[in-house]
N, C-alpha and C positions, 0 to 999 in steps of 0.2 A: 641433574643438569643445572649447572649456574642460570641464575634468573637476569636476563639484561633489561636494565629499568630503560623505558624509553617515554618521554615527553612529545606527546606529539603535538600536531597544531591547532588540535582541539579543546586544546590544555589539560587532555587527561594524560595521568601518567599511570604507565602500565608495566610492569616487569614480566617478557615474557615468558612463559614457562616451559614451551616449546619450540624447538629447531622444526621446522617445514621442510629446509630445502634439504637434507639429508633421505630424507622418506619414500616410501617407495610401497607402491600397493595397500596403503594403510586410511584409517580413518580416524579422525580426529574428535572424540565428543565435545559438545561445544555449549553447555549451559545457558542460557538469557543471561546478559551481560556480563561477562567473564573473559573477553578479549576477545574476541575469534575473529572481529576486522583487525583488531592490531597487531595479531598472530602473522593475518597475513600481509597486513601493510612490510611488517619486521622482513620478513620472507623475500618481499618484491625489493625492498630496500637494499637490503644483501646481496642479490644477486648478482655476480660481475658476468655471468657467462654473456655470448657472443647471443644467443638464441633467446628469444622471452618467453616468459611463462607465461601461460594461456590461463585464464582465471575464467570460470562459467557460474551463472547462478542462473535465477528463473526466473524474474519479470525486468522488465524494462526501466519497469521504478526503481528493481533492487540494483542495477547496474550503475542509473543516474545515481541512487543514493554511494555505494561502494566507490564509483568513480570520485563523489565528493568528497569520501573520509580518505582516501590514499593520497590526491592533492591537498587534502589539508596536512598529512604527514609527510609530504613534499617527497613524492616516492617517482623517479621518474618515469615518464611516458614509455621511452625506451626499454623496463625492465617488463613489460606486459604487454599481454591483450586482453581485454574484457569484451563479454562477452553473455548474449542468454545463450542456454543451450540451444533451445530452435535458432537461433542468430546465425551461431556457428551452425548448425545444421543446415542452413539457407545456405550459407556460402560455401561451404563445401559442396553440395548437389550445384548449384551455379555453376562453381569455378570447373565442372567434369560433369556437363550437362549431357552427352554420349553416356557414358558412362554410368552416372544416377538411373539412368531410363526414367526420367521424368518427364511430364509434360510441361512444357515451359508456363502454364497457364496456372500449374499450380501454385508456384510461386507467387502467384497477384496475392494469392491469401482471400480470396474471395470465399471461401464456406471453410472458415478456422476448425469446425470439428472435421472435417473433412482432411485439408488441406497440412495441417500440421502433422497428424497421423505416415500421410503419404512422405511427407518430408521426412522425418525420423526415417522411417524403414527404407527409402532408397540410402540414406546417409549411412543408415545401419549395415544395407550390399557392400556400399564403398571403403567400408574400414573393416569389414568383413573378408575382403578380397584383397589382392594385392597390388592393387591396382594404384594405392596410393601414400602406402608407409612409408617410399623414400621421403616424400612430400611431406607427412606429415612430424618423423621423424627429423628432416631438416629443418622445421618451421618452426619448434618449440621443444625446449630444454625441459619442461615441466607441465604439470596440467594439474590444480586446484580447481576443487569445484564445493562451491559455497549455500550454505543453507540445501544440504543434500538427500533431508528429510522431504524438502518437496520435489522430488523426480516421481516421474510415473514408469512405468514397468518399460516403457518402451525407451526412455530416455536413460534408465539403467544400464539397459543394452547396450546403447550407444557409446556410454562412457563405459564398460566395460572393456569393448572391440577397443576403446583408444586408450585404455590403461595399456592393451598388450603392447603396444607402439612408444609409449611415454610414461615417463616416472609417475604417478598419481595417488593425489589425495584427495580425501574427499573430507569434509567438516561436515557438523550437524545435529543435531540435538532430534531423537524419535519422539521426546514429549512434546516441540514443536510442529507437528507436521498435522497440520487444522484445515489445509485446502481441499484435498480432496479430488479435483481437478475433473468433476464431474463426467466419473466413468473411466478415467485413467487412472488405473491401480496404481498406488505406490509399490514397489519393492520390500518387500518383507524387511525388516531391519537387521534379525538375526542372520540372512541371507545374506546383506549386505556385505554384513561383516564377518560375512565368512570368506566372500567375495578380497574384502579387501578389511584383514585385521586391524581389531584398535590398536591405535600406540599409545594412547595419550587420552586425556579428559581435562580439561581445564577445572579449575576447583576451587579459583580465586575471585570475588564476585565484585571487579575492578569498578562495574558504575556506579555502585553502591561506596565501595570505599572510594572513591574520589567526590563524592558527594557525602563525604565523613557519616555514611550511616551503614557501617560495613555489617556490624550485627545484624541491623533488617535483610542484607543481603546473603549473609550466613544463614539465615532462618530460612530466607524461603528458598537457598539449597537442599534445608534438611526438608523442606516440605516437597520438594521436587522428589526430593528421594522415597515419601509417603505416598506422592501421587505415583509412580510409578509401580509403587507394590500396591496401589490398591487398597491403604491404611485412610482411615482419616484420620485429620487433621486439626489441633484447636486453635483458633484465630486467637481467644484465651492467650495462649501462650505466647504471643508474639511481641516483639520490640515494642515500644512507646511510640512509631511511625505507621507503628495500624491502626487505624480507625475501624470499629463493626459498626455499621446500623442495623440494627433488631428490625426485623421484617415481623410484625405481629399481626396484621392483619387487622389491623385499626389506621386505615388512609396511608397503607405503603407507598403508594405513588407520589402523593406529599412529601415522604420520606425521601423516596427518590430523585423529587426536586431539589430538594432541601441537600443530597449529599452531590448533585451535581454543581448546587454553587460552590462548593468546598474551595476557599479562598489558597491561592497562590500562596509561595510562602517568602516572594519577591517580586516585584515588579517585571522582572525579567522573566522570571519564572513560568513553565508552561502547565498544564491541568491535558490530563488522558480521561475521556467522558466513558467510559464500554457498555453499549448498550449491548441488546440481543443483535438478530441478523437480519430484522428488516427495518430497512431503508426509512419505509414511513412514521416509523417509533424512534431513530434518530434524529430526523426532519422534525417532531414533533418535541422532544428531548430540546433540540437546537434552538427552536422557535422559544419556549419555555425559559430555557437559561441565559442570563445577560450576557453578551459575550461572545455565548458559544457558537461556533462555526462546525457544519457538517464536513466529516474527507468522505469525499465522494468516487465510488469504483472509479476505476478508467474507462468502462466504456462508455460513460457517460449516456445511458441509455435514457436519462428521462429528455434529455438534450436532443437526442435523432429521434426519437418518437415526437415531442413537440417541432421541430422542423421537416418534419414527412406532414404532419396533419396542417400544418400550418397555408392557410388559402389567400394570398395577398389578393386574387380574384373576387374575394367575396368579404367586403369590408365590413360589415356588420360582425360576420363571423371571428372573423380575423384580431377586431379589436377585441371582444370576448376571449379570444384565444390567447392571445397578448396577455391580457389582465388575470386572466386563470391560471398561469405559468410563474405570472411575476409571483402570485399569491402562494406560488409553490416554495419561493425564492426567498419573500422578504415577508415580515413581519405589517401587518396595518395598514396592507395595499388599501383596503378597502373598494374590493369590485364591485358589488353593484352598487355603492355611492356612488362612482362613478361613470358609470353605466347611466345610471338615472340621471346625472348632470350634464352629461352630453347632452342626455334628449330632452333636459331643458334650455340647456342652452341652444341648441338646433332648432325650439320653437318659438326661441325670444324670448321668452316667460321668464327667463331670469332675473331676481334682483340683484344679483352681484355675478361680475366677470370673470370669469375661469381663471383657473388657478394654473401654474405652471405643469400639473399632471395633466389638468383639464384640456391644456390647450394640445400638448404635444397629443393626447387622445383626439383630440377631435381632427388633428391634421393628418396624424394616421389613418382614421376613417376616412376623411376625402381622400385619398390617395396613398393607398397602402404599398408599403415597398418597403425593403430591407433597412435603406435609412430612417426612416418616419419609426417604424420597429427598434431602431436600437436608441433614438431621441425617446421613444416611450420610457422605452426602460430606463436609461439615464435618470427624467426624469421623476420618477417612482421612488428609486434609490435612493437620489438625494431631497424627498421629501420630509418634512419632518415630523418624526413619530417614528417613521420607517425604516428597520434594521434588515440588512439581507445578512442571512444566516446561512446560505449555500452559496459564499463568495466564487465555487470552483468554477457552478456551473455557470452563474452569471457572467463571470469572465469571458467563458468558452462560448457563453450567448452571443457576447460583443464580438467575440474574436470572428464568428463564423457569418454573421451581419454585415461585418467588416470587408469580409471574402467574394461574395457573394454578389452578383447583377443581374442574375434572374437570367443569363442568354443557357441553354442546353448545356450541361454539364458543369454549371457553375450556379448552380439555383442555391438556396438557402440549405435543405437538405443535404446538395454536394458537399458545401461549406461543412454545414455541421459533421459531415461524417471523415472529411480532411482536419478538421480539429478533434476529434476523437484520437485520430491514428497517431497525431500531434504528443495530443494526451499522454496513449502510453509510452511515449520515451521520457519522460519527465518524471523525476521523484512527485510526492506528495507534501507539498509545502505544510508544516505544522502551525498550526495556530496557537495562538495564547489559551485557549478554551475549543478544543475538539471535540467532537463527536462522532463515534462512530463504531462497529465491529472489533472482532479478534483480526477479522480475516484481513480487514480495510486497515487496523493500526500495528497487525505482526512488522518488527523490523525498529518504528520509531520507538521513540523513547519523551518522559518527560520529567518533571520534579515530581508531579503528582498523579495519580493514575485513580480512579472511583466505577468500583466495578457495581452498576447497578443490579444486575439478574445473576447472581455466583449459585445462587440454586440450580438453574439452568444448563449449568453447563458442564461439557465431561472434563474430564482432567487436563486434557492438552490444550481448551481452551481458557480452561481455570488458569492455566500455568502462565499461557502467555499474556491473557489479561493483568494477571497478579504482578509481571517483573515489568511491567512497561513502566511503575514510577520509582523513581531516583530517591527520593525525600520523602513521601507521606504514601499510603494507602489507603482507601476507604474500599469496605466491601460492603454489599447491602445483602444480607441473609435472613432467612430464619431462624436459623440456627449458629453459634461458633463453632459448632462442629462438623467440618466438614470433608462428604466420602461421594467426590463425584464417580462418575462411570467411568470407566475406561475405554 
């Protein structure tokens, strides 16, 4: 098949290597960076029919993000609909709410392991019956469904029932598929694609060659091809854009400091931090490196836990609560200095007059309320010394303060849990210097990528940590040679 070089608005240029819109019941293998958005951008861009293709992925982020790469390749609105699978699965049970046999209540989404379940299996009756083919038949010319390694057994189903109905493809890479989705089986792969044969595998590792380091890109194909059979691997062996740190067991954690400041290789340029999988060893990583900034889940749970426990009623507590949060956020709060200068300055004893933290703490103690709270914060932030390193949640602190007057149903709490739900529609904004998981950084991409823990982890997250940098990679092992689990 001729390759058609396409320039898109990202200024990468990609030739691509397969036709889309010919395809029918097929799956597309889809490597870490090898085109597979601009497979589909190409696809939606082509398409003159009268009917849009229906495009589906699985988070909310992934749609904000996807919907951002197809407007930068100026694909128009008109040739698609985007969409997560439960999205589409909501609207469909909605729009044939008789019919779904749902309870309208499920839809609120109010207990997600619950709630999401019911929705799939009524959607799964409705395309299972015939109740709605003409419908669905009339609605769209195609159906693409993106990153297909993370479907669960039940979301299989569903796009199954609507392959019978609609031309479909499915993209995807099985060494990707890291989530897991607690308790919702994936789909067997080999099944899948029995389900719906490959056509195609892309094979050309376009982020790499458009960041002129196509060799490193080439290599860690042939090592994708090692992790998949279960071979290891020599780090040894790789391009001049690998860095190893020797894990020797003489102050590795220095080491691991030391490979997280791993310097940009432009001003412009972004750094990928990959810790392990908990939160307070990124947070702790984040605080440590100059710079560095935590991506934080979406559901931003340390956020609705501090706005549940949070007591505007009981001032003492409240500004404790305050300062023990910020200290979660920013660097050199310094709580109980200040703590202890309030209650010098509350006995007079003071030689010198509170400082701009001091003051907005002490006004929040006489009268605590969501303003007085987000004046704290402010000024904590803009103290000097003071770096906040989880800019997501701090934001979402303001944002839900902002919301928020305390009358029933609009408490601080309410706020914070409307900014959550906010949350998940939104990509995750990349920093100059991130920190964070496989699971939190699957999807972006930067020049540099520094895998601290590569002993730790089995293949699939080896793999996606390893292709998230463009330009350099740093791993930190004990070993170069490397045979994770599969």
């Amino acid at each position: 098949m001729a390759e058609r070089s396409k320039l898109y608005g990202n200024g990468s240029n990609v030739a691509v290597e397969i036709d889309l819109l010919p395809l029918a019941s097929s799956t597309i293998t889809a490597p870490a960076g090898c085109g597979k958005t601009e497979l589909i951008a190409d696809a939606l861009r082509r398409h003159s029919g009268l009917k849009p293709i229906l495009v589906l992925t699985h988070t909310n982020a992934g749609v904000a993000a996807l919907r951002g790469r197809l407007d930068l390749a100026r694909v128009p609105a008109s040739a698609y609909r985007l969409s997560t699978i439960d999205g589409w699965a909501i609207r469909l049970v909605s729009s044939f709410p008789m019919r779904s046999q749902l309870a309208a209540s499920v839809l609120e989404i109010s207990s997600p392991g619950a709630d999401y379940p019911a929705i799939r299996a009524a959607a799964h009756r409705l395309l299972a019956g015939s109740h709605i083919r003409d419908v669905l038949t009339a609605s769209y010319a195609k159906l693409i469904v993106d990153e297909y390694q993370d479907c669960t057994l039940q979301q299989h189903d569903l796009i199954c029932h609507a392959a019978d109905l609609v031309p479909t493809v499915l993209l995807g890479d099985p060494l990707q598929a890291i989530f897991g989705w607690r308790g919702n089986e994936p789909p067997d792969w080999h099944a899948v694609c029995a389900r719906f044969p490959i056509a195609g595998e892309l094979k050309t590792p376009w982020r790499w060659k458009n960041a002129g380091t196509e060799d490193f890109g080439r290599w860690l194909l042939e090592v994708r091809t090692e992790l998949q059979t279960g071979n290891a691997f020599d780090l040894g062996a790789a391009p001049k854009e690998l860095q190893w740190v020797h894990l020797d067991g003489a102050d590795d954690e220095a080491k691991r400091r030391e490979a997280a400041r791993t310097p940009a290789p432009d001003a412009q340029a972004k750094v990928i931090i990959l810790g392990d999988n908990r939160p307070a060893n990124h947070q702790r990583i984040a605080s440590q490196t100059p710079g560095a900034i935590t991506v934080e889940a979406v559901d931003l749970r340390d956020l609705v836990s501090f706005a549940r426990q949070l007591d505007f009623e009981t001032p003492d507590n409240a500004l404790q609560q305050v300062l023990k949060f910020a200290s979660s956020l920013m660097t050199n709060v310094g709580e109980t200095d200040i703590l202890n200068r309030v209650a010098v300055l509350a006995r007079g004893t003071a030689r010198t007059g509170p400082s701009a933290v001091e003051s907005a703490a002490i006004a929040f103690q006489a009268a605590p309320d969501a303003k007085g709270a987000a004046n704290l914060f402010s000024a904590i932030s803009s103290a000097s010394g003071v770096r906040t390193y989880r800019t997501g949640v701090l934001r979402a602190v303001f944002r839900a303060l902002s919301q928020c007057d305390g009358s029933p149903g609009n408490t601080f709490a309410d706020a914070a849990v409307r900014v959550r739900e906010q949350n998940r529609l939104v990509g995750r904004p990349l920093a100059k210097r991130s920190v964070g998981s496989t699971l939190l950084l699957k999807g972006l991409e930067a020049e540099v990528a520094v895998v601290l823990y590569a002993d730790d982890m089995d293949a699939r997250n080896l793999y996606v940590a390893m292709t998230r940098g463009s330009k350099k990679l740093v791993v930190c092992s004990r070993s170069p040679s490397l045979r994770p689990s599969s």
